[in-house]
PADRENDREN-101057 format. One record per residue (C-alpha): residue in one letter; x, y, z. Coordinates in steps of 0.05 Angstrom, whole numbers, plus 5000, padded with zeros to 4 digits. Layout:
# residues N
aXYZ ...
This chain:
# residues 598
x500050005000 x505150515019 x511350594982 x518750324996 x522850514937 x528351034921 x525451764905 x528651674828 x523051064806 x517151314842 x511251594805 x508651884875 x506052654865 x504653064921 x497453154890 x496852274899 x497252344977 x492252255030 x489052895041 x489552685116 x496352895144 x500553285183 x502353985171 x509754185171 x510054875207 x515454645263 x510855055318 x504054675294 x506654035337 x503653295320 x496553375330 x495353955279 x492353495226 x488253605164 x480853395178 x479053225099 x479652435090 x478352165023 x478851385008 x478951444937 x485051914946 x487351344986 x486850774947 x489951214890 x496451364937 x496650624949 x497150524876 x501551024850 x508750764853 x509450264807 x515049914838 x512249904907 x510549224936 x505449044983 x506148294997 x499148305032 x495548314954 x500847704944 x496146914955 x499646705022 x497746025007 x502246054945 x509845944960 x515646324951 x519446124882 x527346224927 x528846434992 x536746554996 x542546815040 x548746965005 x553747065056 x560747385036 x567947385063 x568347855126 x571548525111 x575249015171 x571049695156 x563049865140 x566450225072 x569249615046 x563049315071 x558749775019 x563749614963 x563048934958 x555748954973 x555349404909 x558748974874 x554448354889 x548848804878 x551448934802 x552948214796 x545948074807 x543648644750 x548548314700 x547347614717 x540247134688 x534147334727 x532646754770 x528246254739 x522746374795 x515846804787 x517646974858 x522747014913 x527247454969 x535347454966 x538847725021 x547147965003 x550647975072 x556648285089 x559848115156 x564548645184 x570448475238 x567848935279 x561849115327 x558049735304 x551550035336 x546049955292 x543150635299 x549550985297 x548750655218 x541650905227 x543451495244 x548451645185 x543251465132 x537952105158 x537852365082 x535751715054 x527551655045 x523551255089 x520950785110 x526450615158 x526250085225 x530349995293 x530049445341 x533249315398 x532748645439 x533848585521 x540448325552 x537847685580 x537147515650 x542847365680 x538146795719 x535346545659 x537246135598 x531946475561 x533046795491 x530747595492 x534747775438 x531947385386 x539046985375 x538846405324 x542645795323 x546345925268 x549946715283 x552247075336 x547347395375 x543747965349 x544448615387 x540349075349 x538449185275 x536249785229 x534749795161 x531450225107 x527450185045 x522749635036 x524749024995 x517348785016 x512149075064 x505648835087 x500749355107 x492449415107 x487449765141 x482749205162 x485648805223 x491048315220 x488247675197 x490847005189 x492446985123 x495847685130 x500947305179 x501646835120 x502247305074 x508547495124 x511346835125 x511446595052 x518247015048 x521046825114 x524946055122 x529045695174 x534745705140 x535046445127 x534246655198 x536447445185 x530247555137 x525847895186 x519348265176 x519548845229 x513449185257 x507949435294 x500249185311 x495349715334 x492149615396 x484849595372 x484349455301 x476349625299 x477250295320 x477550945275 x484951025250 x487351745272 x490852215220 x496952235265 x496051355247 x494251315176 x499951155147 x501550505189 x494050245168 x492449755222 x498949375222 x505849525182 x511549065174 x517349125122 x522548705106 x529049295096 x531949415039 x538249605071 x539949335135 x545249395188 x546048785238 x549548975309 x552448235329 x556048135393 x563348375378 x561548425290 x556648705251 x553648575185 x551349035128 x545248665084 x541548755023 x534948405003 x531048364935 x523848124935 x518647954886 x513347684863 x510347714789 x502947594814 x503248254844 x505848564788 x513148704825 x518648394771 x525148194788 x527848694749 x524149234779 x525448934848 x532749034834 x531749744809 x528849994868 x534349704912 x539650134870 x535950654879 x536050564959 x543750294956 x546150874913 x544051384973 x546750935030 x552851245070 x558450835101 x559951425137 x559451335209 x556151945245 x556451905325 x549151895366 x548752415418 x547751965482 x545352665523 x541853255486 x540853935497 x534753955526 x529354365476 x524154785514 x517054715504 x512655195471 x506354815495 x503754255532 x497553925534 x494553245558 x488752945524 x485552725575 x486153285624 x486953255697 x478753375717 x477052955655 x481852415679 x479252415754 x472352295716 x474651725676 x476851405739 x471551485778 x467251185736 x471850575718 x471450485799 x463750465793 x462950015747 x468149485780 x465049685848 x458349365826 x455848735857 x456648365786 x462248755758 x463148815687 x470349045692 x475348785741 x480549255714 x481249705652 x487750075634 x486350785615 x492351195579 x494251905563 x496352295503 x500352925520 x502953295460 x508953715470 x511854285415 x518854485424 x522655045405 x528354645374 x527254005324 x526053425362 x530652865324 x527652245339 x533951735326 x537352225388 x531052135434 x531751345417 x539051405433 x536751775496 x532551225510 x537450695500 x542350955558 x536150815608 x537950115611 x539249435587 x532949075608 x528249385564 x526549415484 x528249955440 x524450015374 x523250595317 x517750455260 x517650955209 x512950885150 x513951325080 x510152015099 x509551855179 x511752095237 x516051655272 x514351175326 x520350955376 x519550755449 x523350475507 x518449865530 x519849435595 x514348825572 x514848285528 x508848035494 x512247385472 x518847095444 x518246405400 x524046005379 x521545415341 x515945135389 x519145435453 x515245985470 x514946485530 x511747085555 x511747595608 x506047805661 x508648575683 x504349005733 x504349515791 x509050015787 x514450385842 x519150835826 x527350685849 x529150915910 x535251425918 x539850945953 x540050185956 x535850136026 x530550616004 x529550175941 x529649585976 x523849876023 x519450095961 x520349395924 x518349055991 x512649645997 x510249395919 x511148655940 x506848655991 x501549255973 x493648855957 x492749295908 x497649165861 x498448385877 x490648495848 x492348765780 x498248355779 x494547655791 x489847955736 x495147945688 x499547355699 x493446905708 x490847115634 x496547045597 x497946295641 x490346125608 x491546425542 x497745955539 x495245425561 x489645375504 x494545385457 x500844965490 x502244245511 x504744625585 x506445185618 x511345345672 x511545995714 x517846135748 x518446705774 x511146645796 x511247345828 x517847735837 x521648555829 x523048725768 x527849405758 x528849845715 x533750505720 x527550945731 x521750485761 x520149785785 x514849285775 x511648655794 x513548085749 x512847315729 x515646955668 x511446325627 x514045895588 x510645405541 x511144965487 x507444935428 x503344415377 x505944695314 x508845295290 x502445605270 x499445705328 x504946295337 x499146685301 x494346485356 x498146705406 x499147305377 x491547455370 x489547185438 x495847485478 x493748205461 x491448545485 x494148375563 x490748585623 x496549005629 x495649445576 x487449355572 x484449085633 x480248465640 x475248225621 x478648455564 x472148575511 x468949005562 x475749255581 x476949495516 x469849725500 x471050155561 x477250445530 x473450655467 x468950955494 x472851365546 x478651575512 x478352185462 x485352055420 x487451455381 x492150975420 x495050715351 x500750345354 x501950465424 x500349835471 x499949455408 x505048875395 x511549155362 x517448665342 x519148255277 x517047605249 x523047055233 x522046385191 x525846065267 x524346555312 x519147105328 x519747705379 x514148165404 x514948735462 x509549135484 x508849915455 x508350255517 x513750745546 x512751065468 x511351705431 x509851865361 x515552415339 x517852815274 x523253245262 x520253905266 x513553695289 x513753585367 x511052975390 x505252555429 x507052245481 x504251635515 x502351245583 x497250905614 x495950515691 x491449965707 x485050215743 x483749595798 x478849665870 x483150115907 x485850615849 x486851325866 x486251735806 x490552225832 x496351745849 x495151415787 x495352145745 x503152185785 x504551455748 x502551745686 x508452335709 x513551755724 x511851405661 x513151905616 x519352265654 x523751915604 x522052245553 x520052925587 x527252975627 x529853025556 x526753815549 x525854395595 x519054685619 x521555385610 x520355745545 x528056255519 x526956895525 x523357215456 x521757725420 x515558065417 x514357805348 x515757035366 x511357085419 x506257375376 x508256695333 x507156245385 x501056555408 x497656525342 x500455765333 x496955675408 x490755865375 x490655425321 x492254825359 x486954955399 x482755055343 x484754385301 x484654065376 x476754245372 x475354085295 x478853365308 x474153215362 x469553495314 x471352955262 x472452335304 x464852445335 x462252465262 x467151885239 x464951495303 x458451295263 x462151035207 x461650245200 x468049935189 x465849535121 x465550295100 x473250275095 x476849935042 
């Protein structure tokens, strides 16, 4: 649907695009949005590059023609790296096309060295989107478990970035069965470095926000151009797909990966591990303190009743912040990096999006063949300021009845959700401290096994939501959450990670914002409402949970001149009034079925 080719063989005008999107004035901040929505404009945009290939219009019963690695001698330097991946790359334009009406060949490059994966990110800021990061945990120093998505046959994989699209998969309806398969007719076992990295929204019925649109209800892509941080090397990669049916040639294919690899620097450029901190112009949560106290108070009513409907519902917050200074989201994700070891790291970045990156504690699930384990993370503390006044709040969260409550809630689900789906499940820790460098929480690990590798899809669709992230029961839960909350979660809570023909890793999008150079960003968080919430305590969660990313600017606004404040007055006002049109068009849209949408 979207494109993922070099700017020189894309058709794509300006006039082709979505007329829902997000205006460029660097003062407007995220949320200033165009309210006209046309689907035939859509469905035009969707069709306008010609060498653009969406592998969810491929059959995903039909199978892939080839699925290849072609590794090559280890060089000392990314340069000589790029060289002979350029020259494999013309090798492959003067060589017979493959006798195949489909297939995906990845060139691979080791390099005798280990190189962060978004510093290469980083360094390739001029080259068009789409572009990815992921970053897996440092495993448990208890645990034999497998966090970082490692496969038998490399090193273990640090973190990996990549741009341009060989293949993407991308639709507005929900994420369906045969969409998975769709996914996995170009992954294979023994290619275990041909990933499909991306993001789930967390409720695929509801109305797609403009901030949203261009990551449908689910985006995954398959880079182009991808850098591999292994433990002590690093590998530079580059993957043609195809597929005739959907009319994407092997000759195109290979077109629009020269025209990605021709704007590819080898160039190292250093990521700023502290930034200058960029004041904010404005600030504003959606919801708002009285409108949050509300919401809570009438979650408590409802799971106050004699025959509850809701045991527990997680309600989030939006805030949108506008800086004075660009906001570079590859330095905010570096930012986020430094916070610690135990947690994810991920940026998804479509063609004409914002970028979403985050900083996410939870795992949703990792699967490595039929192994398969998952995470049940609840209550939050924050650290203490020395080692005996940490201690005291992590015995304080142990032992508090409230959050043992929403904790139970959420380990027990997932142990059920499992269990439909495995031959067993073991739970060890069954209820312990996890820390992290800026709060702690309650957690438990599962582990499973399951029937056949299929069912990875069904855990995927019963495992999210969690309790953590929507509350149980989780239909009412979430039917709560619709109609409460007045912005579009997106992305965030959804399942983010990457699909693998061995393996399979999903985190949870929380601890995320959706930024843009010169756009500000939304930023978001969310706490389980259980019997014994306190809105206002919960409201100073929300504070600790988004601290991460709001320690990174200052409060106070530079001195100006009378003119820029004049500016920033007038941009005040128009926020306010697009803030009050968008309501405006998400009541009226409300009504809309979602057959209505193609």
């Amino acid at each position: 649907m979207l494109m993922a080719v070099g700017a020189k063989h894309c058709t794509l005008r300006e006039s082709s695009l979505m007329k829902c999107s997000l205006l460029s004035s660097p003062l407007n901040g995220i949320g200033k949005q165009s309210i006209h929505f046309s689907n035939s404009n859509q469905r035009s945009y969707h069709q306008s590059c010609s060498l653009s290939m969406n592998g969810c219009q491929g059959d995903p019963r039909a199978p892939i023609g080839t699925i290849e690695t072609r590794t090559f001698p280890a060089v000392s330097s990314p340069a000589l790296a790029m060289e002979r991946l350029n020259s494999a790359i013309s090798d492959l334009v003067k060589s017979q096309p493959p006798p195949y009406h489909s297939g995906i060949i990845r060139l691979e490059v080791p390099i005798e060295e280990q190189i962060e994966a978004l510093e290469w990110l980083h360094a390739q800021n001029h080259v068009l989107l789409p572009r990815c990061f992921f970053s897996g945990r440092r495993p448990a120093v208890d645990s034999e478990m497998c966090f970082n998505g490692t496969s038998h046959s490399s090193s273990k994989v640090v973190s990996v970035a990549g741009i341009g699209s060989a293949v993407f998969f991308t639709h507005l309806r929900p994420f369906s069965f045969d969409d998975w398969r769709a996914i996995r007719r170009f992954l294979s076992k023994k290619c275990p470095l041909i990933r499909a990295y991306g993001a789930i929204r967390f409720d695929a019925t509801a109305n797609i926000g403009p901030e949203w649109s261009a990551f449908g209800s689910f985006y995954f892509m398959v880079p182009q151009v991808e850098f591999d941080e292994l433990e002590g090397s690093s590998v530079i990669a580059a993957t043609v797909a195809w597929d005739n049916a959907v009319s994407c040639t092997y000759q195109r294919a290979i077109e629009a990966l020269q025209a990605t690899i021709w704007q590819v620097s080898s160039v190292l450029m250093r990521v700023q591990k502290k930034i200058s901190c960029s004041h904010i112009l404005a600030s504003t949560h959606v919801p708002g303190k009285a409108s949050w106290d509300q919401a809570v108070k009438r979650a408590l009513q409802i799971i106050r009743r004699n025959d509850p409907m809701l045991i527990k519902v997680v309600l989030a917050r939006s805030t949108r912040v506008v800086t004075a200074a660009d906001i570079d989201p590859l330095t905010w994700l570096s930012c986020l990096k430094v916070e610690g070891e135990n947690a994810y790291q991920f940026c998804l970045q479509p063609p004409q999006s914002a970028a979403f990156i985050g900083n996410t504690p939870e795992q949703l699930f990792h699967r490595d063949c039929l192994s398969i384990c998952s995470e049940a993370l609840a209550g939050t503390r924050a650290r203490g300021g020395s080692e005996l006044l940490d201690l005291k709040i992590g015995q304080d969260l142990l032992s508090s009845a409230k959050d043992h409550n929403e904790f139970a809630i959420v380990r027990e689900c997932i142990r059920r959700k499992l269990e439909a789906v495995c031959s067993s499940v073991l739970i060890e820790p069954k209820k312990a401290i996890r820390k992290f460098p800026r709060v702690q929480h309650l957690y438990a690990r599962l582990r499973g096994r399951l029937q056949t590798e299929d069912d990875e899809f069904k855990i995927l669709s019963s495992i999210h939501p969690t309790p953590a992230v929507c509350g149980y029961p989780t239909e009412d839960a979430r039917a709560f959450i619709s109609e409460t909350e007045m912005f579009d979660r997106g992305m965030y809570a959804g399942p983010v990670g990457w699909f693998g023909g061995e393996e399979s890793e999903f985190a949870v999008g929380i601890r995320s914002a959706l930024v843009e150079k010169g756009l500000g960003a939304l930023i978001y968080a969310g706490t389980g409402i259980v019997e014994g919430s306190d809105s206002s305590l919960e409201w100073e969660e929300l504070e600790l949970k988004t601290s991460q990313f709001t320690k990174l600017m200052k409060l106070e606004a530079p001195l100006l001149t009378r003119g820029e404040i004049r500016t920033i007055n007038q941009n005040q006002k128009d926020l306010k009034l697009i803030d009050k049109q968008f309501l405006q068009f998400s009541e009226m849209t409300s009504s809309w079925r979602r057959d209505d949408i193609p």
